[in-house]
VOVEX-496464 format. One record per residue (C-alpha): residue number from 1; x, y, z; residue in one letter. Coordinates in steps of 0.02 Angstrom, whole numbers. Layout:
REM residues N
[NUM; [X; Y; Z]; "A"]
...
REM end
This chain:
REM residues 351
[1; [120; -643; -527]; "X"]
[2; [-34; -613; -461]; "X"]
[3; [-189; -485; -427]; "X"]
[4; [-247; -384; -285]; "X"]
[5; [-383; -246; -279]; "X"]
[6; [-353; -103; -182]; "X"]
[7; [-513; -20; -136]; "X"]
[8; [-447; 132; -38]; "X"]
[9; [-558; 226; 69]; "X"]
[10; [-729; 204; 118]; "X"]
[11; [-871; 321; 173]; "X"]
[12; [-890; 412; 8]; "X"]
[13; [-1030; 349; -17]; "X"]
[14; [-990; 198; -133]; "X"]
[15; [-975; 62; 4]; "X"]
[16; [-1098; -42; -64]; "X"]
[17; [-993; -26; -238]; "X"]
[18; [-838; -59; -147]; "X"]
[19; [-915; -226; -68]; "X"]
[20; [-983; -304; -224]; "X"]
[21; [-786; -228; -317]; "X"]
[22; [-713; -363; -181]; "X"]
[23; [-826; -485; -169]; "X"]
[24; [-812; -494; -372]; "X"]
[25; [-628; -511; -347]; "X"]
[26; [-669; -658; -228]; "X"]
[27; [-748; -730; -363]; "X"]
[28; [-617; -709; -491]; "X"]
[29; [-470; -776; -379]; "X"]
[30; [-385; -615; -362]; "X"]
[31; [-261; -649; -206]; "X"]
[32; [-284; -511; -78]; "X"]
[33; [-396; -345; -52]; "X"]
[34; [-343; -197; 21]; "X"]
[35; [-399; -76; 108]; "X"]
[36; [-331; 117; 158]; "X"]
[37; [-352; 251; 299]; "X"]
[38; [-313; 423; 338]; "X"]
[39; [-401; 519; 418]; "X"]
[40; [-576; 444; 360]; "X"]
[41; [-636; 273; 367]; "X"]
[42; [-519; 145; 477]; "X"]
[43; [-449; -1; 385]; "X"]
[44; [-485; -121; 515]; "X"]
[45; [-672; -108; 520]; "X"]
[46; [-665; -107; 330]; "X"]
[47; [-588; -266; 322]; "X"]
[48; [-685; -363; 471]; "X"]
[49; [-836; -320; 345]; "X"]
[50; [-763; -376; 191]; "X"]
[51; [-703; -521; 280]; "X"]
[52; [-887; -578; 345]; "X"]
[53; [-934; -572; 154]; "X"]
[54; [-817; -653; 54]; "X"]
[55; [-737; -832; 31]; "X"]
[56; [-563; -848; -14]; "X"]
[57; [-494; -669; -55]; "X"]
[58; [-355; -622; 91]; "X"]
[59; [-402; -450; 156]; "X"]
[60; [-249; -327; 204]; "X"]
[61; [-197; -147; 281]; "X"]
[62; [-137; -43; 153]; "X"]
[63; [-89; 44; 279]; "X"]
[64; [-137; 48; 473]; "X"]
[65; [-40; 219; 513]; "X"]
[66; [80; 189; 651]; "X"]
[67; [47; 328; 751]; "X"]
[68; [-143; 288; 732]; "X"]
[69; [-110; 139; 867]; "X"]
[70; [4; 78; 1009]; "X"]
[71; [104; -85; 934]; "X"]
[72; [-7; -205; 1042]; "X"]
[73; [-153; -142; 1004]; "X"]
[74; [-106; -173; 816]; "X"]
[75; [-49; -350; 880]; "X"]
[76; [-222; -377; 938]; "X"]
[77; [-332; -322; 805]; "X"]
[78; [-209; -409; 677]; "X"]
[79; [-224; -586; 779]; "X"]
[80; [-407; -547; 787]; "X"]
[81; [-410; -505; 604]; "X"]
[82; [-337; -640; 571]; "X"]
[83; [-441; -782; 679]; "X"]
[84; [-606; -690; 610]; "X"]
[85; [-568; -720; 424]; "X"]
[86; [-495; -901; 440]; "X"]
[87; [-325; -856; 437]; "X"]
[88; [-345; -735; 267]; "X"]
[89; [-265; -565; 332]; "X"]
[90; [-117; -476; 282]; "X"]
[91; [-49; -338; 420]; "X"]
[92; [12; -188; 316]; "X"]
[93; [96; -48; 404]; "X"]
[94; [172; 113; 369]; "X"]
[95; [212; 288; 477]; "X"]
[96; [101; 398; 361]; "X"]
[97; [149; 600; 348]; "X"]
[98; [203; 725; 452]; "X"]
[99; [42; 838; 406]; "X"]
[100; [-59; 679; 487]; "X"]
[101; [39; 608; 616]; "X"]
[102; [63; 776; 705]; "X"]
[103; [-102; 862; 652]; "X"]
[104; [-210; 706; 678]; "X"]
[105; [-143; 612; 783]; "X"]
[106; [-31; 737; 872]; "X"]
[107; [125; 622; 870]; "X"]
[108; [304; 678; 837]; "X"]
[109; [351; 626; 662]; "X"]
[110; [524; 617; 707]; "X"]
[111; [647; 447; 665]; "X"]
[112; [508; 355; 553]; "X"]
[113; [651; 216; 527]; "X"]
[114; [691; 176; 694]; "X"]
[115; [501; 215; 732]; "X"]
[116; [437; 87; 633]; "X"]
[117; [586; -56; 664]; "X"]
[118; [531; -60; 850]; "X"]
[119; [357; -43; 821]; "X"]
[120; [366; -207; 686]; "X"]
[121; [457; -300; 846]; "X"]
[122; [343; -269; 966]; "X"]
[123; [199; -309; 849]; "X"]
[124; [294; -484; 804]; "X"]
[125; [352; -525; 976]; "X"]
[126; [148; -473; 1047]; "X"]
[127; [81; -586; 907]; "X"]
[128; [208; -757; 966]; "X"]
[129; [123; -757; 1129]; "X"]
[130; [262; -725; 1226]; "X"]
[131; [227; -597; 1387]; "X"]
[132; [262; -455; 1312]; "X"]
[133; [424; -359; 1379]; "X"]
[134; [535; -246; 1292]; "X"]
[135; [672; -92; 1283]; "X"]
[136; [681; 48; 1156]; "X"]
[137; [710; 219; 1097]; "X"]
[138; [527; 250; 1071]; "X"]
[139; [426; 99; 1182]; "X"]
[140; [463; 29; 1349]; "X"]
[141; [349; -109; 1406]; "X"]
[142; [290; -120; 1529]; "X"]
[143; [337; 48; 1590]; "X"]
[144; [466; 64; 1738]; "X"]
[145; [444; 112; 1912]; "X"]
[146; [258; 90; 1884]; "X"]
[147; [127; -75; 1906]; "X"]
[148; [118; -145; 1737]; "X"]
[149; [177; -316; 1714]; "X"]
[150; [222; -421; 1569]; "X"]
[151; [50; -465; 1469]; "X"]
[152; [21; -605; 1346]; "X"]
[153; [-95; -610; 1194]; "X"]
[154; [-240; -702; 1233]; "X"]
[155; [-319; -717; 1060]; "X"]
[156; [-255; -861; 962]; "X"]
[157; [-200; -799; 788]; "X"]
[158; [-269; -928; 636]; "X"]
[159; [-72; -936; 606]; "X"]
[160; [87; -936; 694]; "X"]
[161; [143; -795; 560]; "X"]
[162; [30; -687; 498]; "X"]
[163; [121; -592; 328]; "X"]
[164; [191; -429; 382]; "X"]
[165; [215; -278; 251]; "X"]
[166; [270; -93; 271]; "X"]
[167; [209; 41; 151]; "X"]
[168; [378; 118; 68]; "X"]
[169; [456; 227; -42]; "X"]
[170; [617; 303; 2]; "X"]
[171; [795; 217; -28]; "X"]
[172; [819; 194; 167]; "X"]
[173; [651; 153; 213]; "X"]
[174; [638; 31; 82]; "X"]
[175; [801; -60; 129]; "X"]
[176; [733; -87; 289]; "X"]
[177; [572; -157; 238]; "X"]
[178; [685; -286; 147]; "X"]
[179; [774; -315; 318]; "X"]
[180; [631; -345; 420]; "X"]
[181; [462; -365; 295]; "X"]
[182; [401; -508; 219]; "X"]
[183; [339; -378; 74]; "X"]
[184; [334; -218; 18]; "X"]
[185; [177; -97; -49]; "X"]
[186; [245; 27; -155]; "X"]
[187; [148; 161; -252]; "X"]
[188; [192; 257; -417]; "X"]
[189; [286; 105; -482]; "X"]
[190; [359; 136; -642]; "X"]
[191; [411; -40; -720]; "X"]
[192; [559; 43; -800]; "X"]
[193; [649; 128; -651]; "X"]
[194; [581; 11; -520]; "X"]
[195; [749; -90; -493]; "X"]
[196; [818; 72; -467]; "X"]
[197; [700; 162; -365]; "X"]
[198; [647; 11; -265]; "X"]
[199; [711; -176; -301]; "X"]
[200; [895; -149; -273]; "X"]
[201; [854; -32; -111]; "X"]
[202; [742; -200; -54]; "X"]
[203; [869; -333; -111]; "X"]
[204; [994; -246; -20]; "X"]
[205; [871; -268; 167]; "X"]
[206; [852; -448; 117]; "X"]
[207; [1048; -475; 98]; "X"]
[208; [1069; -381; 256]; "X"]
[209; [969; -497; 347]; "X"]
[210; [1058; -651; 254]; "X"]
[211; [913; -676; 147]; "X"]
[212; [845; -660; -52]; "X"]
[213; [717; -587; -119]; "X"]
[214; [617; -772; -148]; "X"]
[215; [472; -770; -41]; "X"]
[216; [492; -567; -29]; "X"]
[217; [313; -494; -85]; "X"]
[218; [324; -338; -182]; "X"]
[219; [160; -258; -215]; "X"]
[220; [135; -103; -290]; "X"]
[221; [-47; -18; -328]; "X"]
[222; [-82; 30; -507]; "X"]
[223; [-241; 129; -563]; "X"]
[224; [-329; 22; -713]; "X"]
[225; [-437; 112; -848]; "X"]
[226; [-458; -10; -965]; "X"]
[227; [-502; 63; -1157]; "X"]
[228; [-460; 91; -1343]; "X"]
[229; [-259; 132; -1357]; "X"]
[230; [-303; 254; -1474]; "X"]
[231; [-379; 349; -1313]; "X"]
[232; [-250; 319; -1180]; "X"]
[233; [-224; 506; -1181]; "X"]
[234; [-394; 520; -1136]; "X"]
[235; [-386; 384; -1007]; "X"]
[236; [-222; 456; -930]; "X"]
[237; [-314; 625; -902]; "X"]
[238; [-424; 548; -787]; "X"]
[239; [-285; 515; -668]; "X"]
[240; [-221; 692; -684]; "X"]
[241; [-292; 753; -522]; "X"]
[242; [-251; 585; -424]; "X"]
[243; [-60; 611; -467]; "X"]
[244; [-70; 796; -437]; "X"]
[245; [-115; 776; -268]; "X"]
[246; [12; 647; -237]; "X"]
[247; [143; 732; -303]; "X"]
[248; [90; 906; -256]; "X"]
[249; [-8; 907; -116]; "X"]
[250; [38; 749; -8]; "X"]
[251; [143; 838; 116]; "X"]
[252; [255; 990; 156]; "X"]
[253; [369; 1062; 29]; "X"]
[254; [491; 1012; 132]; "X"]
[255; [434; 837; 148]; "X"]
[256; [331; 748; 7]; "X"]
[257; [386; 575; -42]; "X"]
[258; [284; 577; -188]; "X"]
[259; [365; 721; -227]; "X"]
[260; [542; 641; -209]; "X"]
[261; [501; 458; -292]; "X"]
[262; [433; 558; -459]; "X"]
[263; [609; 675; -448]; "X"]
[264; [706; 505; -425]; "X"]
[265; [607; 450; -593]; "X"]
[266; [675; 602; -726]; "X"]
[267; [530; 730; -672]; "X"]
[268; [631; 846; -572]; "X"]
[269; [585; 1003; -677]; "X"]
[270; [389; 933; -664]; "X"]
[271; [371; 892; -488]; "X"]
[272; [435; 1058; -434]; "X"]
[273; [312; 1152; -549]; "X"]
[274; [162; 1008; -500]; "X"]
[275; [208; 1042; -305]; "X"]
[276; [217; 1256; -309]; "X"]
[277; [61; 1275; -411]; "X"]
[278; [-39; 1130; -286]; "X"]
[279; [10; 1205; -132]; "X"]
[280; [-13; 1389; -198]; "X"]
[281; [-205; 1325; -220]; "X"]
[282; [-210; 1301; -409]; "X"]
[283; [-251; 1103; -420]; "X"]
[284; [-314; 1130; -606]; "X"]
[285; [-140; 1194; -636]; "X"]
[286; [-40; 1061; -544]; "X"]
[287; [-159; 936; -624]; "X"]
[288; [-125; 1011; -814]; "X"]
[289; [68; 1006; -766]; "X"]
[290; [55; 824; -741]; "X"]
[291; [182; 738; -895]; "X"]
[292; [81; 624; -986]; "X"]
[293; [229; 487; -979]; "X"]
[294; [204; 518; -779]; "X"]
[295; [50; 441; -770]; "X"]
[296; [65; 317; -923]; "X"]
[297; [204; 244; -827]; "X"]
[298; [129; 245; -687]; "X"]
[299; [-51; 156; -733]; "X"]
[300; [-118; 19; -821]; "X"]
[301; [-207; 107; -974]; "X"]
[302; [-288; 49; -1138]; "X"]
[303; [-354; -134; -1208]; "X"]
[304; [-320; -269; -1132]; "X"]
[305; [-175; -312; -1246]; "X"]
[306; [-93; -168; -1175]; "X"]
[307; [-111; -197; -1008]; "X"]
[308; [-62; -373; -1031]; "X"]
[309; [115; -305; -1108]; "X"]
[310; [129; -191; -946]; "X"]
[311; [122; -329; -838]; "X"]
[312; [243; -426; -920]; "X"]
[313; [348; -289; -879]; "X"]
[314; [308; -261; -703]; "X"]
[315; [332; -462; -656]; "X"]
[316; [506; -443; -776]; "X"]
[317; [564; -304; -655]; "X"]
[318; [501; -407; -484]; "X"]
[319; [327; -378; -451]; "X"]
[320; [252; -525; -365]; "X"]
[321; [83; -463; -309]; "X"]
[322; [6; -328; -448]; "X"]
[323; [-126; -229; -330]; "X"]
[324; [-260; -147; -474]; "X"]
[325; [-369; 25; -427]; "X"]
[326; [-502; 4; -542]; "X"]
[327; [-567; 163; -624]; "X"]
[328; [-740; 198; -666]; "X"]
[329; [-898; 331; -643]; "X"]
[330; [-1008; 158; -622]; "X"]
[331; [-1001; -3; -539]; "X"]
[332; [-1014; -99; -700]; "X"]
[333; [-886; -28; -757]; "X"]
[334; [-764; -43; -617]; "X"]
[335; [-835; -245; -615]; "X"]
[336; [-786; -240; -804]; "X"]
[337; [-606; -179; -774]; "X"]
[338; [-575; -310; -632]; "X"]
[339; [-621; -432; -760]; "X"]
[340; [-516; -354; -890]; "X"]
[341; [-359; -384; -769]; "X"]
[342; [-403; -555; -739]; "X"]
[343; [-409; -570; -933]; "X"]
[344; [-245; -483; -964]; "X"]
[345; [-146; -583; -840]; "X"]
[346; [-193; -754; -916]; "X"]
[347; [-146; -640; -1097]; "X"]
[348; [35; -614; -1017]; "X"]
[349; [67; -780; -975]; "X"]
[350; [61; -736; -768]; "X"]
[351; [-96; -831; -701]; "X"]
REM end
C-alpha cells in the first residue's frame, strides 16, 4: 500500500504551509498529492504550482467538478498537466452536488451516471489524439447544422494514458467507476464496512468490463492526528465539526451522500439527528451528535502503533493508495504527522 497527502483547498491563508506539507511528502516518497476545489481555489492551478516545486511526488485532482469544465477543456489541461510535471499527474473527476453544480455553476444536476460516463469518453477519446467527434445524451461534438469540425489535441501528453479516477460513494456510482476508472477516491472509509459499502460495488464494474480489481487504485482520504491512545477521544473531537458538515451540511436533505454512506454504515438514528440540527443552523449541536466510533472509524488517530494497526486493516480490506489529511494548528506539526505515516507504514509491514 502506499501514501498520498491530500492537501484540500487553498487560499486560506496557509499556502505556503500547504507547499512545504507536499514538498515534505516529496521528500519522504509518498506517491501522489492531491489537491480539491469547490467553489474556492481551482485544483488545476494548485497543482501546476506544486508541480514546478517538487521532484518525484505525482500531483492529482481530487476532484475537478464536472460541471466546472467542458470534457475537452479537461482533456487539455490534463495533457498539459501532465507534459508540465514530466508525466506525474493523476486526472481525478467527480460531478460534485446539486447545491454547487446548479448554484455555482448553474448546470442541471440531473443523470450524474450517465453524465459522467460520457464525459470520461470524451475526455479519453480528446486525450488519444484522435479528431475529436462524438454522439450523446448530454454532448454532441462538434455540434450539428453548425461550422465546427472535428478538432485534435495538439499538446502531446508525457503518456499515452494518463491514470483516470472518479470521486465516489454511492453503490451505482461506484460500480461504474469500476467499469470505466482505473481508481477510485472514496471518503469516510471505514475499514470494517468498506467491502460492503464500496469494494464489492467496485469489483462488480471491473467484472462488468471483463476485468479484476489488480491494477484497480482505490484511494480513500483519512484525516491523521497522530497522539497518545490514551487521548484519542480528545483527538477524535477535533474532527467533530469536519464530519458534521459532511454528514449534515453537504447537501439537501433530500440529497447528501455523506449523509447516505454514514446510514449505509449503522448510523441511521445519528445521521438523521447530525443532518436536522446542521441544517436548522445549530453546527455545535450537529458537531456534539457526532458518534465517537463515527469518526474513530473513520480517521487515523493515536501513536503510531495505532495507526500502523489501522492500516493493516485498510490494505486487508483493499486499499491500495492510503491518501492522509494531516491535522495540526502548526506546520511542524502537520510535517511531524506526515512523518508519523511514513513511520507507521514501514511499522505495518506496507512500505
Amino acid at each position: 500500500m502506499q501514501l498520498g497527502i491530500n492537501l484540500g483547498y487553498w487560499g486560506a491563508g496557509m499556502d505556503a504551509d500547504n507547499l512545504a506539507v507536499a514538498q515534505e511528502a516529496d521528500r519522504l516518497g509518498y506517491a501522489v498529492c492531491w489537491a480539491a476545489e469547490a467553489y474556492g481555489s481551482d485544483a488545476a492551478t494548485v497543482l501546476s504550482w506544486v508541480a514546478a516545486q517538487t521532484e518525484r511526488i505525482d500531483v492529482g485532482s481530487a476532484i475537478f467538478q464536472i460541471p466546472a469544465r467542458q470534457p475537452a477543456m479537461t482533456a487539455m489541461t490534463a495533457a498539459t498537466l501532465d507534459s508540465l510535471s514530466g508525466g506525474r499527474f493523476r486526472l481525478g473527476l467527480g460531478v460534485s452536488g446539486p447545491q454547487v453544480s446548479e448554484g455555482w455553476y448553474g448546470v442541471k444536476f440531473d443523470k450524474p451516471l450517465a453524465r459522467t460516463r460520457e464525459y470520461v469518453e470524451i475526455v479519453r477519446k480528446a486525450m488519444t489524439r484522435e479528431r475529436l467527434t462524438y454522439e450523446g445524451q448530454h454532448w454532441t461534438l462538434p455540434l450539428p447544422g453548425g461550422p465546427g469540425k472535428p478538432i485534435k489535441l495538439t499538446v502531446h501528453p508525457q503518456r499515452e494514458h494518463i491514470p483516470l479516477y472518479i470521486a465516489a460513494i454511492g453503490p451505482k456510482n461506484l460500480e461504474q467507476t469500476g467499469e470505466i476508472a482505473d481508481g477510485a477516491l472514496v471518503i469516510f472509509p471505514s475499514a470494517d464496512h468498506l467491502e460492503d459499502t464500496t469494494v464489492k460495488h467496485l469489483r462488480a464494474g471491473r467484472e462488468k468490463a471483463g476485468k479484476s480489481l489488480d491494477g484497480f487504485d482505490i484511494c480513500p482520504t483519512l484525516p491523521l492526528a497522530v497522539g497518545d491512545d490514551k487521548d484519542v477521544a480528545t483527538l477524535a473531537d477535533t474532527f467533530r465539526p469536519y464530519t458534521a458538515l459532511y454528514v449534515g451540511g453537504m447537501g439537501s436533505p433530500k440529497q447528501n451522500f455523506y449523509n447516505q454512506l454514514a446510514q449505509r454504515m449503522g448510523y441511521e438514528k445519528e445521521a438523521a439527528e447530525i443532518q436536522t440540527k446542521y441544517l436548522s443552523g445549530d453546527k455545535q449541536g450537529a458537531a456534539a451528535a457526532v458518534p465517537h466510533d463515527l469518526i474513530d472509524q473513520t480517521t487515523l488517530l493515536g501513536s503510531v502503533d495505532r495507526i500502523a494497526d489501522r492500516m493493516k486493516a485498510y490494505a486487508a480490506a483493499g486499499v491500495t493508495t492510503l491518501s492522509l489529511a494531516p491535522a495540526g494548528f502548526t506546520l511542524d506539526e502537520r510535517l511531524a504527522s506526515l512523518r508519523a505515516g511514513t513511520e507507521a507504514l514501514e511499522r505495518a509491514g506496507l512500505a
